[in-house]
PDB file as gemmi writes it, atoms N, CA and C in Angstrom:
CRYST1    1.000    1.000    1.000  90.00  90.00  90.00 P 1                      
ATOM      1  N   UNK A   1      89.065 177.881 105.694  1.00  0.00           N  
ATOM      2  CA  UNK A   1      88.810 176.752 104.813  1.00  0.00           C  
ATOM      3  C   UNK A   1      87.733 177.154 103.809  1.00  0.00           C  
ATOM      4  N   UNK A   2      88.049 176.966 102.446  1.00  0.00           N  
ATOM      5  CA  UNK A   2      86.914 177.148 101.407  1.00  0.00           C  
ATOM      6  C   UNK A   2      85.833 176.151 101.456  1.00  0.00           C  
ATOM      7  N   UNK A   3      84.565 177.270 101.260  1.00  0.00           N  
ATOM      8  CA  UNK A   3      83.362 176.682 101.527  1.00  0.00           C  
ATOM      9  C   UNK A   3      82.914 175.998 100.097  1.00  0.00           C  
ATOM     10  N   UNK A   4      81.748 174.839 100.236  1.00  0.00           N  
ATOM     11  CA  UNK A   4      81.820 174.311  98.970  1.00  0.00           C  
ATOM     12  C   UNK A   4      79.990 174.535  98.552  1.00  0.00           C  
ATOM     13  N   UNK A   5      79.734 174.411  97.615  1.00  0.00           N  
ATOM     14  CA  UNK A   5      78.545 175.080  97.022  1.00  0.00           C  
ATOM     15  C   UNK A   5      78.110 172.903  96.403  1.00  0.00           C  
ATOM     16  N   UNK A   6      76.827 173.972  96.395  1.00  0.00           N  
ATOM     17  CA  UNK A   6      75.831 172.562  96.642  1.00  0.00           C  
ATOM     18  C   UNK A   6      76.568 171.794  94.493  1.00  0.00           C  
ATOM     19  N   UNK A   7      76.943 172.610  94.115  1.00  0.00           N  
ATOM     20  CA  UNK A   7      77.600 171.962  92.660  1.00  0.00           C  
ATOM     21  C   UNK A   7      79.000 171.266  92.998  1.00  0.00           C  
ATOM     22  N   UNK A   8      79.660 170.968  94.233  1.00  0.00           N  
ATOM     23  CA  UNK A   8      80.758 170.829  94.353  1.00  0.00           C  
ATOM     24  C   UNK A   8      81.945 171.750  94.306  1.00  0.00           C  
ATOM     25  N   UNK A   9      81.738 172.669  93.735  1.00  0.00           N  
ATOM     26  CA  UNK A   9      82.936 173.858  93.451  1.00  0.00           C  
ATOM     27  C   UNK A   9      83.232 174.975  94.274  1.00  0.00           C  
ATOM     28  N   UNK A  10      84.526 175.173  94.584  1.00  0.00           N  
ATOM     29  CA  UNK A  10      84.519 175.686  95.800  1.00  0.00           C  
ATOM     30  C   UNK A  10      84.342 177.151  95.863  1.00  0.00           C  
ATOM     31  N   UNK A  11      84.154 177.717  96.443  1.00  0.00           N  
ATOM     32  CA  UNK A  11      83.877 179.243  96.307  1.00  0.00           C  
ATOM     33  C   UNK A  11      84.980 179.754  96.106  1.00  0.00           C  
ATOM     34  N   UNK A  12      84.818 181.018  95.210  1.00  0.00           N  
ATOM     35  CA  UNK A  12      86.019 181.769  95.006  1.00  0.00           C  
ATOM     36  C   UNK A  12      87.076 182.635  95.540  1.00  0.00           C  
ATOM     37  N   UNK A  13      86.694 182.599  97.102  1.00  0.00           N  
ATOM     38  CA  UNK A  13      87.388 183.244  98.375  1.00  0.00           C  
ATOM     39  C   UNK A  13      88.615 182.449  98.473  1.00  0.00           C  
ATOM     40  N   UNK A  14      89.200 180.974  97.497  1.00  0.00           N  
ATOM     41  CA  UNK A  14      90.462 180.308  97.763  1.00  0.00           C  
ATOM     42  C   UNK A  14      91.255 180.404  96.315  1.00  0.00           C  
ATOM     43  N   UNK A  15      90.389 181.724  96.063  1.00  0.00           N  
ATOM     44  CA  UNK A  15      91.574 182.104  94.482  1.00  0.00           C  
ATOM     45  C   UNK A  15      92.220 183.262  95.218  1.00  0.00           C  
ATOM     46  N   UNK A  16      92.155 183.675  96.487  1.00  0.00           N  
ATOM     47  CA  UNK A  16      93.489 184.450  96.728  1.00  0.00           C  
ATOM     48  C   UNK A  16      94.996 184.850  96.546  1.00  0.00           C  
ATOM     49  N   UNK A  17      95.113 182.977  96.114  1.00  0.00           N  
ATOM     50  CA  UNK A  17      96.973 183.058  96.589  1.00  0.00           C  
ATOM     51  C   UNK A  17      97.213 182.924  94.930  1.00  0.00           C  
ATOM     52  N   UNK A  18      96.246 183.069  93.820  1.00  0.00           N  
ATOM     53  CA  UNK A  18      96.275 183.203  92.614  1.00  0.00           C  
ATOM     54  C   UNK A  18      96.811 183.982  92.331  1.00  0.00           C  
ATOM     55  N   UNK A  19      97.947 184.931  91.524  1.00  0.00           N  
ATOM     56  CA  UNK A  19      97.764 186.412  91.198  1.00  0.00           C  
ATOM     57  C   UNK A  19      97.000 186.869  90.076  1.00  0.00           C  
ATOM     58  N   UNK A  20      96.282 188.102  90.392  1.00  0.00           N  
ATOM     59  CA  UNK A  20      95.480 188.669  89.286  1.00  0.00           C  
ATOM     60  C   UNK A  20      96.582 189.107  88.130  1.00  0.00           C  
ATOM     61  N   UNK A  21      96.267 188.202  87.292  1.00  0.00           N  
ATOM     62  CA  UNK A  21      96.964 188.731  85.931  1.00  0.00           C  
ATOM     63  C   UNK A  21      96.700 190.314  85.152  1.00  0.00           C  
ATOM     64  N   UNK A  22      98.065 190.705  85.241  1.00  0.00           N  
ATOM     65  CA  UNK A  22      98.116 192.303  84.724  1.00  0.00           C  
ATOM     66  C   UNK A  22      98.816 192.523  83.267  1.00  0.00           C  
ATOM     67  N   UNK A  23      98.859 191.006  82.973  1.00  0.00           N  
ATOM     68  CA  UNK A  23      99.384 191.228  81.600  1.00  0.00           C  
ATOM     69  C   UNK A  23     101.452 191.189  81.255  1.00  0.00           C  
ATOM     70  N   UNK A  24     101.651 191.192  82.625  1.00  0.00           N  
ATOM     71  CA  UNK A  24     103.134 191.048  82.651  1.00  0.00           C  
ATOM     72  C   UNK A  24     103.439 189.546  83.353  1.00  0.00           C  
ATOM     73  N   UNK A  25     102.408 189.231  83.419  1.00  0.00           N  
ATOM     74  CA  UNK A  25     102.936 188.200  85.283  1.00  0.00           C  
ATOM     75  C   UNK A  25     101.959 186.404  84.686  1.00  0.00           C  
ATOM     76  N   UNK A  26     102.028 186.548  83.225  1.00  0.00           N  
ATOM     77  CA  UNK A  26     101.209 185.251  82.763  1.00  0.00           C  
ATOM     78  C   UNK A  26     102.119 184.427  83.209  1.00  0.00           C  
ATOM     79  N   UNK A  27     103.250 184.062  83.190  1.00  0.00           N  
ATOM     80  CA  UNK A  27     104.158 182.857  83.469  1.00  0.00           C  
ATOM     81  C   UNK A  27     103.613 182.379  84.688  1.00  0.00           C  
ATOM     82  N   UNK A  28     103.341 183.063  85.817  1.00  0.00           N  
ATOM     83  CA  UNK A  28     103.187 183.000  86.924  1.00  0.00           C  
ATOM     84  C   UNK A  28     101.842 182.633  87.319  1.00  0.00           C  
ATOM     85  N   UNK A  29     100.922 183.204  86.645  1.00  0.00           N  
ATOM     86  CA  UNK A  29      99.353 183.484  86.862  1.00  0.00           C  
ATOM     87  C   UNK A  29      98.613 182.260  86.258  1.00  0.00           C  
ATOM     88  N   UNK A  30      99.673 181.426  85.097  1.00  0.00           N  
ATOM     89  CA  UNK A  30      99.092 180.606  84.034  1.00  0.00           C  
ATOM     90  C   UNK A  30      99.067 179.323  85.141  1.00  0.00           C  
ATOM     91  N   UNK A  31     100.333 179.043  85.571  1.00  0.00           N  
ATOM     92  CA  UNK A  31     100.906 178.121  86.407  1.00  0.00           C  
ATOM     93  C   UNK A  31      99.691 177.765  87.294  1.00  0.00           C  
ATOM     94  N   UNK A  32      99.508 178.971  87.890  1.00  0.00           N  
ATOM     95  CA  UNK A  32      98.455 179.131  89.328  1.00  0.00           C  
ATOM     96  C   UNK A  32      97.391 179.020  88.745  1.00  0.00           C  
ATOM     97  N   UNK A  33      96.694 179.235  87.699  1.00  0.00           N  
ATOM     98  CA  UNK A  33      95.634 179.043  87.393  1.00  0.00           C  
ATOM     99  C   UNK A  33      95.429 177.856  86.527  1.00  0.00           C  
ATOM    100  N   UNK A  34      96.531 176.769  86.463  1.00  0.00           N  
ATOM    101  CA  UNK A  34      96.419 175.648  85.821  1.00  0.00           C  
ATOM    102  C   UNK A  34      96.217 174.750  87.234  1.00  0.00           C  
ATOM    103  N   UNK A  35      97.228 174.939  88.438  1.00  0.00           N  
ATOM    104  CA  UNK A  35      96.720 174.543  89.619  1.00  0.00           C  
ATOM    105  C   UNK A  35      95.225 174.130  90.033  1.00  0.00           C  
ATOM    106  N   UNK A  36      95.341 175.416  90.131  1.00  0.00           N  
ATOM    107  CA  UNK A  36      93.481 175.586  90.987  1.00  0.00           C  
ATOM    108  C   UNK A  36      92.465 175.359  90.028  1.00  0.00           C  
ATOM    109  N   UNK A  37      92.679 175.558  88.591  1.00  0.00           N  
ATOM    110  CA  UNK A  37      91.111 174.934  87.802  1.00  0.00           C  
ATOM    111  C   UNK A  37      91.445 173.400  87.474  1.00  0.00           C  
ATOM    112  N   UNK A  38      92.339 172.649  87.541  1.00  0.00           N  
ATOM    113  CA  UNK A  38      92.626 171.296  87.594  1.00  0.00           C  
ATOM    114  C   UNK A  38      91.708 170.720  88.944  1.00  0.00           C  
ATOM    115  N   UNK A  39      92.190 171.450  90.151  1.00  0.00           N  
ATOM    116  CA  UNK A  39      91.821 170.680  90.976  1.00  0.00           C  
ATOM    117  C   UNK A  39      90.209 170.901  91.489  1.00  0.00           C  
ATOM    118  N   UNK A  40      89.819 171.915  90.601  1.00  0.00           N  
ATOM    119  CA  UNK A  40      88.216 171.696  90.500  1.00  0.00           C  
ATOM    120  C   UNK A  40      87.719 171.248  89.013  1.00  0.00           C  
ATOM    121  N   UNK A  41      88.516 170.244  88.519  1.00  0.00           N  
ATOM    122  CA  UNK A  41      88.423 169.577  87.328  1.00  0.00           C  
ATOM    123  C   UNK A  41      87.368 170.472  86.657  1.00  0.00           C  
ATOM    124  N   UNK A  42      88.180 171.138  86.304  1.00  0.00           N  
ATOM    125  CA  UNK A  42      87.258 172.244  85.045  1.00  0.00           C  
ATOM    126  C   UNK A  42      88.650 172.641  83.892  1.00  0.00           C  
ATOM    127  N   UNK A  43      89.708 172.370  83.969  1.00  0.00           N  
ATOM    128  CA  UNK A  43      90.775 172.408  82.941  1.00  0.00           C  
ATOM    129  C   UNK A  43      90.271 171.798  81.474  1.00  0.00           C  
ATOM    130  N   UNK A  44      90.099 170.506  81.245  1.00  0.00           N  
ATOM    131  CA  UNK A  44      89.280 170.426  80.174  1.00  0.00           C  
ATOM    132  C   UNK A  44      88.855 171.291  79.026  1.00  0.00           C  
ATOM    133  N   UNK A  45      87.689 172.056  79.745  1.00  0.00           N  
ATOM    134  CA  UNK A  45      87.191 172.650  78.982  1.00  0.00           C  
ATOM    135  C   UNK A  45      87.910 173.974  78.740  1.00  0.00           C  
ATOM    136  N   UNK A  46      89.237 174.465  79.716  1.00  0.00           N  
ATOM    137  CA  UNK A  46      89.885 175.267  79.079  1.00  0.00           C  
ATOM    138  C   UNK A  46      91.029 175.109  78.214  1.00  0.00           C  
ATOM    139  N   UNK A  47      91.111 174.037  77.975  1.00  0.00           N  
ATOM    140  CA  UNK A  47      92.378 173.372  77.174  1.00  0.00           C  
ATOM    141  C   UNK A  47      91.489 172.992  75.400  1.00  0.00           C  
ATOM    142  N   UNK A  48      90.585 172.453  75.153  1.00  0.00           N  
ATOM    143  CA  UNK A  48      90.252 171.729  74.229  1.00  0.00           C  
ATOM    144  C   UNK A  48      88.542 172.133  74.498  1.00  0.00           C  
ATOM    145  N   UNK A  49      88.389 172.782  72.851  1.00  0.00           N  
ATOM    146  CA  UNK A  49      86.623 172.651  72.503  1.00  0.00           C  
ATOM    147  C   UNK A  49      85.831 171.411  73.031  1.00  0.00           C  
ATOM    148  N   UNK A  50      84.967 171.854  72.968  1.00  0.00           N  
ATOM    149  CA  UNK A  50      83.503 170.514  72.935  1.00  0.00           C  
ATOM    150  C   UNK A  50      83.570 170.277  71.700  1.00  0.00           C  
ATOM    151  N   UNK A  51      83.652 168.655  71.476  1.00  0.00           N  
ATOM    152  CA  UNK A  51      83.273 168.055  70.515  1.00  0.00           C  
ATOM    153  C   UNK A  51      82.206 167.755  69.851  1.00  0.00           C  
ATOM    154  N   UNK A  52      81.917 168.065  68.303  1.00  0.00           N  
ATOM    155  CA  UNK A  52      81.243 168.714  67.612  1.00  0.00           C  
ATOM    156  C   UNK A  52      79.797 167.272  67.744  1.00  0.00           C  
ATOM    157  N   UNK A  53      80.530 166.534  68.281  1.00  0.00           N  
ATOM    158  CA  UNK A  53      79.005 165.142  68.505  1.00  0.00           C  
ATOM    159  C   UNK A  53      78.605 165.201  69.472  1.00  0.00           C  
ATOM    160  N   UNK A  54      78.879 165.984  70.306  1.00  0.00           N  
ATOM    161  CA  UNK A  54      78.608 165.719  71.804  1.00  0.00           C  
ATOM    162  C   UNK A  54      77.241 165.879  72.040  1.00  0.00           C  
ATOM    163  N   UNK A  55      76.927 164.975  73.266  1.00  0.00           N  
ATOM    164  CA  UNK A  55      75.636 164.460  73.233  1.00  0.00           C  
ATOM    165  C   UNK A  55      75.070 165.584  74.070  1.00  0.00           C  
ATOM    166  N   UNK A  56      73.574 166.209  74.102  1.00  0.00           N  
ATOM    167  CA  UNK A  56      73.080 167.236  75.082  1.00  0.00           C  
ATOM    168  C   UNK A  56      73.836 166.838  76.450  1.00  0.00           C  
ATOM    169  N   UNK A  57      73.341 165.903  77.008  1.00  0.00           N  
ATOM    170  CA  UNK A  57      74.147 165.543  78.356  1.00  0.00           C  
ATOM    171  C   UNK A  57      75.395 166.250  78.818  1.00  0.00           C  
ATOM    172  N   UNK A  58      76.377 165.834  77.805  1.00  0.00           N  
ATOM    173  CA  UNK A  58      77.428 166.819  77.659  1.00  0.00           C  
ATOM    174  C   UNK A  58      77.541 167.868  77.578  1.00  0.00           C  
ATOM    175  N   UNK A  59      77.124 167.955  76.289  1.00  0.00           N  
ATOM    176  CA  UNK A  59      76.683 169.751  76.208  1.00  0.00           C  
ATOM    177  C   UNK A  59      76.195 170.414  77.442  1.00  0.00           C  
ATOM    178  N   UNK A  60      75.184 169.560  78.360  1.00  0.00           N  
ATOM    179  CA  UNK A  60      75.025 170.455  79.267  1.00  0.00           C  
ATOM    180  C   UNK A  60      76.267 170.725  80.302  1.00  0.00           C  
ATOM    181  N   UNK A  61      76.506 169.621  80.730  1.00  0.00           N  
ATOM    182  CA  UNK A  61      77.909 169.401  81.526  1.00  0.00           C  
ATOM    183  C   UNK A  61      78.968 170.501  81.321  1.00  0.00           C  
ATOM    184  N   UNK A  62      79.469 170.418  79.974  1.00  0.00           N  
ATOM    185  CA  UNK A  62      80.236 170.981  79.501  1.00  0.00           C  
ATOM    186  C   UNK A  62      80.096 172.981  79.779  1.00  0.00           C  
ATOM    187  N   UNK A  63      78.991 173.157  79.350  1.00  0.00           N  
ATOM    188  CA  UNK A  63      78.658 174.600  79.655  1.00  0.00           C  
ATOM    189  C   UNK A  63      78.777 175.225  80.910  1.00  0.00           C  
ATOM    190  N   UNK A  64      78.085 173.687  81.715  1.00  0.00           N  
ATOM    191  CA  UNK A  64      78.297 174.083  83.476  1.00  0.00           C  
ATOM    192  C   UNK A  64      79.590 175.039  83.826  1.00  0.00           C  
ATOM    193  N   UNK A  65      80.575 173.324  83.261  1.00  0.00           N  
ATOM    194  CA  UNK A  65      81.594 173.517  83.943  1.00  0.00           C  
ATOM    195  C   UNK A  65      82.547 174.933  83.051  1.00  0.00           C  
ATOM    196  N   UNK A  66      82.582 175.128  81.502  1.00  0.00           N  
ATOM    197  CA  UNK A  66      82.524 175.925  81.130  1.00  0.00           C  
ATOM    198  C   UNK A  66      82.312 177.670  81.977  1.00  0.00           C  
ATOM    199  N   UNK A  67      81.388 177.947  82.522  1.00  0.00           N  
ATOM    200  CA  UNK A  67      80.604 178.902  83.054  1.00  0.00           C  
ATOM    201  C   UNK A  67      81.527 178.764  84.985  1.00  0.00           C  
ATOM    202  N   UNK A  68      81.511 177.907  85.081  1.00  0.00           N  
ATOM    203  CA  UNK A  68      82.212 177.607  86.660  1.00  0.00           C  
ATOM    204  C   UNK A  68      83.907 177.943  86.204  1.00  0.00           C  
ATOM    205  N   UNK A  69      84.305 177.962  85.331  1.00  0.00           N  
ATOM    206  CA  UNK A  69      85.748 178.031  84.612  1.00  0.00           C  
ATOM    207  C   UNK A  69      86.099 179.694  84.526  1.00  0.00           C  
ATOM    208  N   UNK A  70      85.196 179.893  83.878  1.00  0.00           N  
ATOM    209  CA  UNK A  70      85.357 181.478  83.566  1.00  0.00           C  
ATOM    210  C   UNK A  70      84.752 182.245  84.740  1.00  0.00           C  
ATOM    211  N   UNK A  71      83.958 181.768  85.573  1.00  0.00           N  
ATOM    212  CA  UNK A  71      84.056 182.569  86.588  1.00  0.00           C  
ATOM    213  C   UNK A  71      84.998 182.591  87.638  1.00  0.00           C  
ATOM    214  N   UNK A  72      86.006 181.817  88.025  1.00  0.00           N  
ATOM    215  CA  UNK A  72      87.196 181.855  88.455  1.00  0.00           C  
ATOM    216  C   UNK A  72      88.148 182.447  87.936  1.00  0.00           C  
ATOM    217  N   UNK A  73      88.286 182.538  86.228  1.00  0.00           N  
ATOM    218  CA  UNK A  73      89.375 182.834  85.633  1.00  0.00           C  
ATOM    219  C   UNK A  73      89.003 184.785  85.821  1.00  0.00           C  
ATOM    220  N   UNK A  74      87.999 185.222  85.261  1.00  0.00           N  
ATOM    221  CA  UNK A  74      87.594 186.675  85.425  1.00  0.00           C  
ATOM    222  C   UNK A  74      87.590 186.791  86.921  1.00  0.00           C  
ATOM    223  N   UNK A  75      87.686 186.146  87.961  1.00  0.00           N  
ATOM    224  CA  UNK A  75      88.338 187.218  89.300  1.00  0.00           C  
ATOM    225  C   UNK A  75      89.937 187.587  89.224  1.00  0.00           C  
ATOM    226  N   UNK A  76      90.735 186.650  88.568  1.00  0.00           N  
ATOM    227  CA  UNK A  76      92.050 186.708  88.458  1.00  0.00           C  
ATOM    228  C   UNK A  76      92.814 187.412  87.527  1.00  0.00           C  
ATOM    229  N   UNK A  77      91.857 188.288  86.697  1.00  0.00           N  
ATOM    230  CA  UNK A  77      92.644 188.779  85.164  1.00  0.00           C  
ATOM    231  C   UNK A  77      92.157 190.715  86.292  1.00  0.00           C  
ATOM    232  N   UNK A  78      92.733 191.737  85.010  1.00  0.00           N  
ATOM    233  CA  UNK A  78      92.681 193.314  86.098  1.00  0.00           C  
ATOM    234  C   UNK A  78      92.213 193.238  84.992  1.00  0.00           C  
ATOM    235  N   UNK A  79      91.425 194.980  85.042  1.00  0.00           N  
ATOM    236  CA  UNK A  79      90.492 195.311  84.197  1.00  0.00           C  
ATOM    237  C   UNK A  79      90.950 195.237  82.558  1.00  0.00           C  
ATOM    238  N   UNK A  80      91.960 195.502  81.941  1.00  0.00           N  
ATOM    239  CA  UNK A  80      93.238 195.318  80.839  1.00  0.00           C  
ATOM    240  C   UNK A  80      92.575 194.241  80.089  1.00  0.00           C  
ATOM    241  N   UNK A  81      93.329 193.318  81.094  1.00  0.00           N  
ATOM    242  CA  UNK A  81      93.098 191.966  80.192  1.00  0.00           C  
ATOM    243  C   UNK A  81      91.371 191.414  80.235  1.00  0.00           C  
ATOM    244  N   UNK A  82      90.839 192.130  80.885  1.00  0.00           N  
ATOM    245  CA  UNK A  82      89.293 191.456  81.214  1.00  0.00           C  
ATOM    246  C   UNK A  82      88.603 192.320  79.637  1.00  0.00           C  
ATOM    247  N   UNK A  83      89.280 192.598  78.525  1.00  0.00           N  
ATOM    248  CA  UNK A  83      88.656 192.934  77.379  1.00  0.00           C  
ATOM    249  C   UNK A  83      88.659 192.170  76.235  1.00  0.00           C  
ATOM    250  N   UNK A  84      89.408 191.155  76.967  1.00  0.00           N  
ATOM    251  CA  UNK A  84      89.068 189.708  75.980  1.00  0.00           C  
ATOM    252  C   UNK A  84      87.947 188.879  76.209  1.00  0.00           C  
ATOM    253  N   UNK A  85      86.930 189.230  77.502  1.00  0.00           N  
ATOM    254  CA  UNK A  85      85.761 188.790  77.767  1.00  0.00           C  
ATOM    255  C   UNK A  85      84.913 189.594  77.026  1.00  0.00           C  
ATOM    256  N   UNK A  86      84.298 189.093  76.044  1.00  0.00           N  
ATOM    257  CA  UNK A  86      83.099 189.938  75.035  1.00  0.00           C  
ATOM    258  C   UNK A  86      81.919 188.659  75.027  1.00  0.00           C  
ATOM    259  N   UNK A  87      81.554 188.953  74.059  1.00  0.00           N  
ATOM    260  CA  UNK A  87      80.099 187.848  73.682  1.00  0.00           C  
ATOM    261  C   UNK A  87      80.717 186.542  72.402  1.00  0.00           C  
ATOM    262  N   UNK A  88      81.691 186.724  72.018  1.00  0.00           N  
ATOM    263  CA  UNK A  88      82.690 185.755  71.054  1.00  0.00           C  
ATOM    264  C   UNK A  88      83.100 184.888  72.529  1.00  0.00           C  
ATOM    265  N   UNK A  89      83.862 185.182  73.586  1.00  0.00           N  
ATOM    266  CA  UNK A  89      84.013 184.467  74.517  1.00  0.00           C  
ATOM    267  C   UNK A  89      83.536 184.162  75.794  1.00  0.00           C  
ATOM    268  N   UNK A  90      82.658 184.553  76.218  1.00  0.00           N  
ATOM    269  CA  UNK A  90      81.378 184.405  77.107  1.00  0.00           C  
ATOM    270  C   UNK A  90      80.880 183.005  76.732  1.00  0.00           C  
ATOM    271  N   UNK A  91      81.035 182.048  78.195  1.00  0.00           N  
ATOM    272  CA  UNK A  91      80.056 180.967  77.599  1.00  0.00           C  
ATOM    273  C   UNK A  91      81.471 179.858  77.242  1.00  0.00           C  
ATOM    274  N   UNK A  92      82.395 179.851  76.940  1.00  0.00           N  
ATOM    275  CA  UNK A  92      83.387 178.982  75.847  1.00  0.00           C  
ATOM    276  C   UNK A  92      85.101 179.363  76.998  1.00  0.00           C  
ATOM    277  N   UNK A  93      85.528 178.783  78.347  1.00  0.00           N  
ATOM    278  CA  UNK A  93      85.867 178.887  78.440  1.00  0.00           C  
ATOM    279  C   UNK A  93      87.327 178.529  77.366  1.00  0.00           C  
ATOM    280  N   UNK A  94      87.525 177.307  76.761  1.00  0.00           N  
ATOM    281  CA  UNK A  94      88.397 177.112  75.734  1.00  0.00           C  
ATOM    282  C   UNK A  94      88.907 178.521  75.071  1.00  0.00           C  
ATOM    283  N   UNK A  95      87.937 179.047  74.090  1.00  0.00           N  
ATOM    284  CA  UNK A  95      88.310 180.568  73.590  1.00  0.00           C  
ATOM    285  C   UNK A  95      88.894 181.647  74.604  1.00  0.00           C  
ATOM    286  N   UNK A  96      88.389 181.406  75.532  1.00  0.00           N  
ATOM    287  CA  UNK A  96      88.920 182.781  76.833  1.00  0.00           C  
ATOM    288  C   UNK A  96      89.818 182.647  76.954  1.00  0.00           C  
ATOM    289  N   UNK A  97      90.655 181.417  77.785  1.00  0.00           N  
ATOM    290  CA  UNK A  97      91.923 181.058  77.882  1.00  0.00           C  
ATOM    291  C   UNK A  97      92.857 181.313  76.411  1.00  0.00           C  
ATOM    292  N   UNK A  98      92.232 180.602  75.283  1.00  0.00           N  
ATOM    293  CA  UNK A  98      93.527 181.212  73.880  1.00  0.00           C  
ATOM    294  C   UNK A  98      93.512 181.965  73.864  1.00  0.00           C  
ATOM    295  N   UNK A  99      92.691 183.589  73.834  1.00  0.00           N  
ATOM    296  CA  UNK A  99      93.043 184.634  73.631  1.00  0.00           C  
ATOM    297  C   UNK A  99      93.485 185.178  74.961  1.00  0.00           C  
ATOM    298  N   UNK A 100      93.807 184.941  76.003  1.00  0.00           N  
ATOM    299  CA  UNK A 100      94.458 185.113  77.216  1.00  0.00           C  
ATOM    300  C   UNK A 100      95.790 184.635  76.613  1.00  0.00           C  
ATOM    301  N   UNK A 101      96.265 183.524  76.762  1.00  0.00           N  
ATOM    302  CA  UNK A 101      97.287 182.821  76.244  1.00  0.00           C  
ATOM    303  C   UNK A 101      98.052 183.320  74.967  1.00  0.00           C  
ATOM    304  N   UNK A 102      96.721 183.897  74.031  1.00  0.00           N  
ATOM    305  CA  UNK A 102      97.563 184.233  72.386  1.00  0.00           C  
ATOM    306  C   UNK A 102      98.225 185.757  72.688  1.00  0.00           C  
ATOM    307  N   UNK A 103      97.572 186.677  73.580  1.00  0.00           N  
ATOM    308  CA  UNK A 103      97.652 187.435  73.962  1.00  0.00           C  
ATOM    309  C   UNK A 103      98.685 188.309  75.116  1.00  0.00           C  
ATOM    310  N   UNK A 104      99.138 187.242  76.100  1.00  0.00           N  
ATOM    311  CA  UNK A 104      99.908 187.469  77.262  1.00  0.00           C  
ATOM    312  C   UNK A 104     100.990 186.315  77.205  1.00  0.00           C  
ATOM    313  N   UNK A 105     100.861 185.302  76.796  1.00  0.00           N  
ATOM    314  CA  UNK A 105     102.282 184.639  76.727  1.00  0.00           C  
ATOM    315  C   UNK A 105     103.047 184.847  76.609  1.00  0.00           C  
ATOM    316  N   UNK A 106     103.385 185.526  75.307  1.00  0.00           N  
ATOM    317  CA  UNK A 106     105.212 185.875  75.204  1.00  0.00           C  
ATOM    318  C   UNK A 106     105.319 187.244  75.898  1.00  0.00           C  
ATOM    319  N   UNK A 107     104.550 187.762  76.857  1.00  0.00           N  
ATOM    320  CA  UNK A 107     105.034 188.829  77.681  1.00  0.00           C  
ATOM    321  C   UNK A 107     105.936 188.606  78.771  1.00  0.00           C  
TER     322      UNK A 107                                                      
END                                                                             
């Protein structure tokens, strides 16, 4: 049973049955990884920017969960695709996922 961390989110020992995306296998990997970051309600912020009014509160929120997003998504990508993680997408799960997505979809 996955253990849960004092933020609510569960540790990353229950992204097993995920497959690590190799760049051929997005159909599959997207699916599974729309699963499991839904159900630690962190999809959001990989679907759609922060809005440009958003209040600090948010902003902070947002980064959290942001930062809790991409660290799930970088156990699941192989070293290949982990070169779309730079300093442009660090921080912004939204951007990580499109260039994942702009990148491996029609494969």
């Amino acid at each position: 049973m996955p253990t849960k961390s004092s933020d609510n989110i569960t540790d990353n020992k229950d992204t097993i049955s995920i497959p690590v995306l190799n760049g051929s296998n997005y159909g599959h990997w997207i699916l599974r990884m729309n699963i499991h970051i839904r159900s630690r309600d962190l999809l959001e912020v990989c679907k759609i920017p922060i809005a440009e009014e958003a209040t600090p509160s948010v902003v902070n929120k947002w980064t959290k969960a942001c930062y809790n997003s991409i660290d799930i998504t970088t156990t699941r990508i192989n070293k290949k695709v982990f070169r779309v993680v730079n300093e442009e997408t660090y921080g912004k799960a939204y951007l990580l996922w499109s260039k994942i997505t702009d990148k491996y979809a029609s494969k």
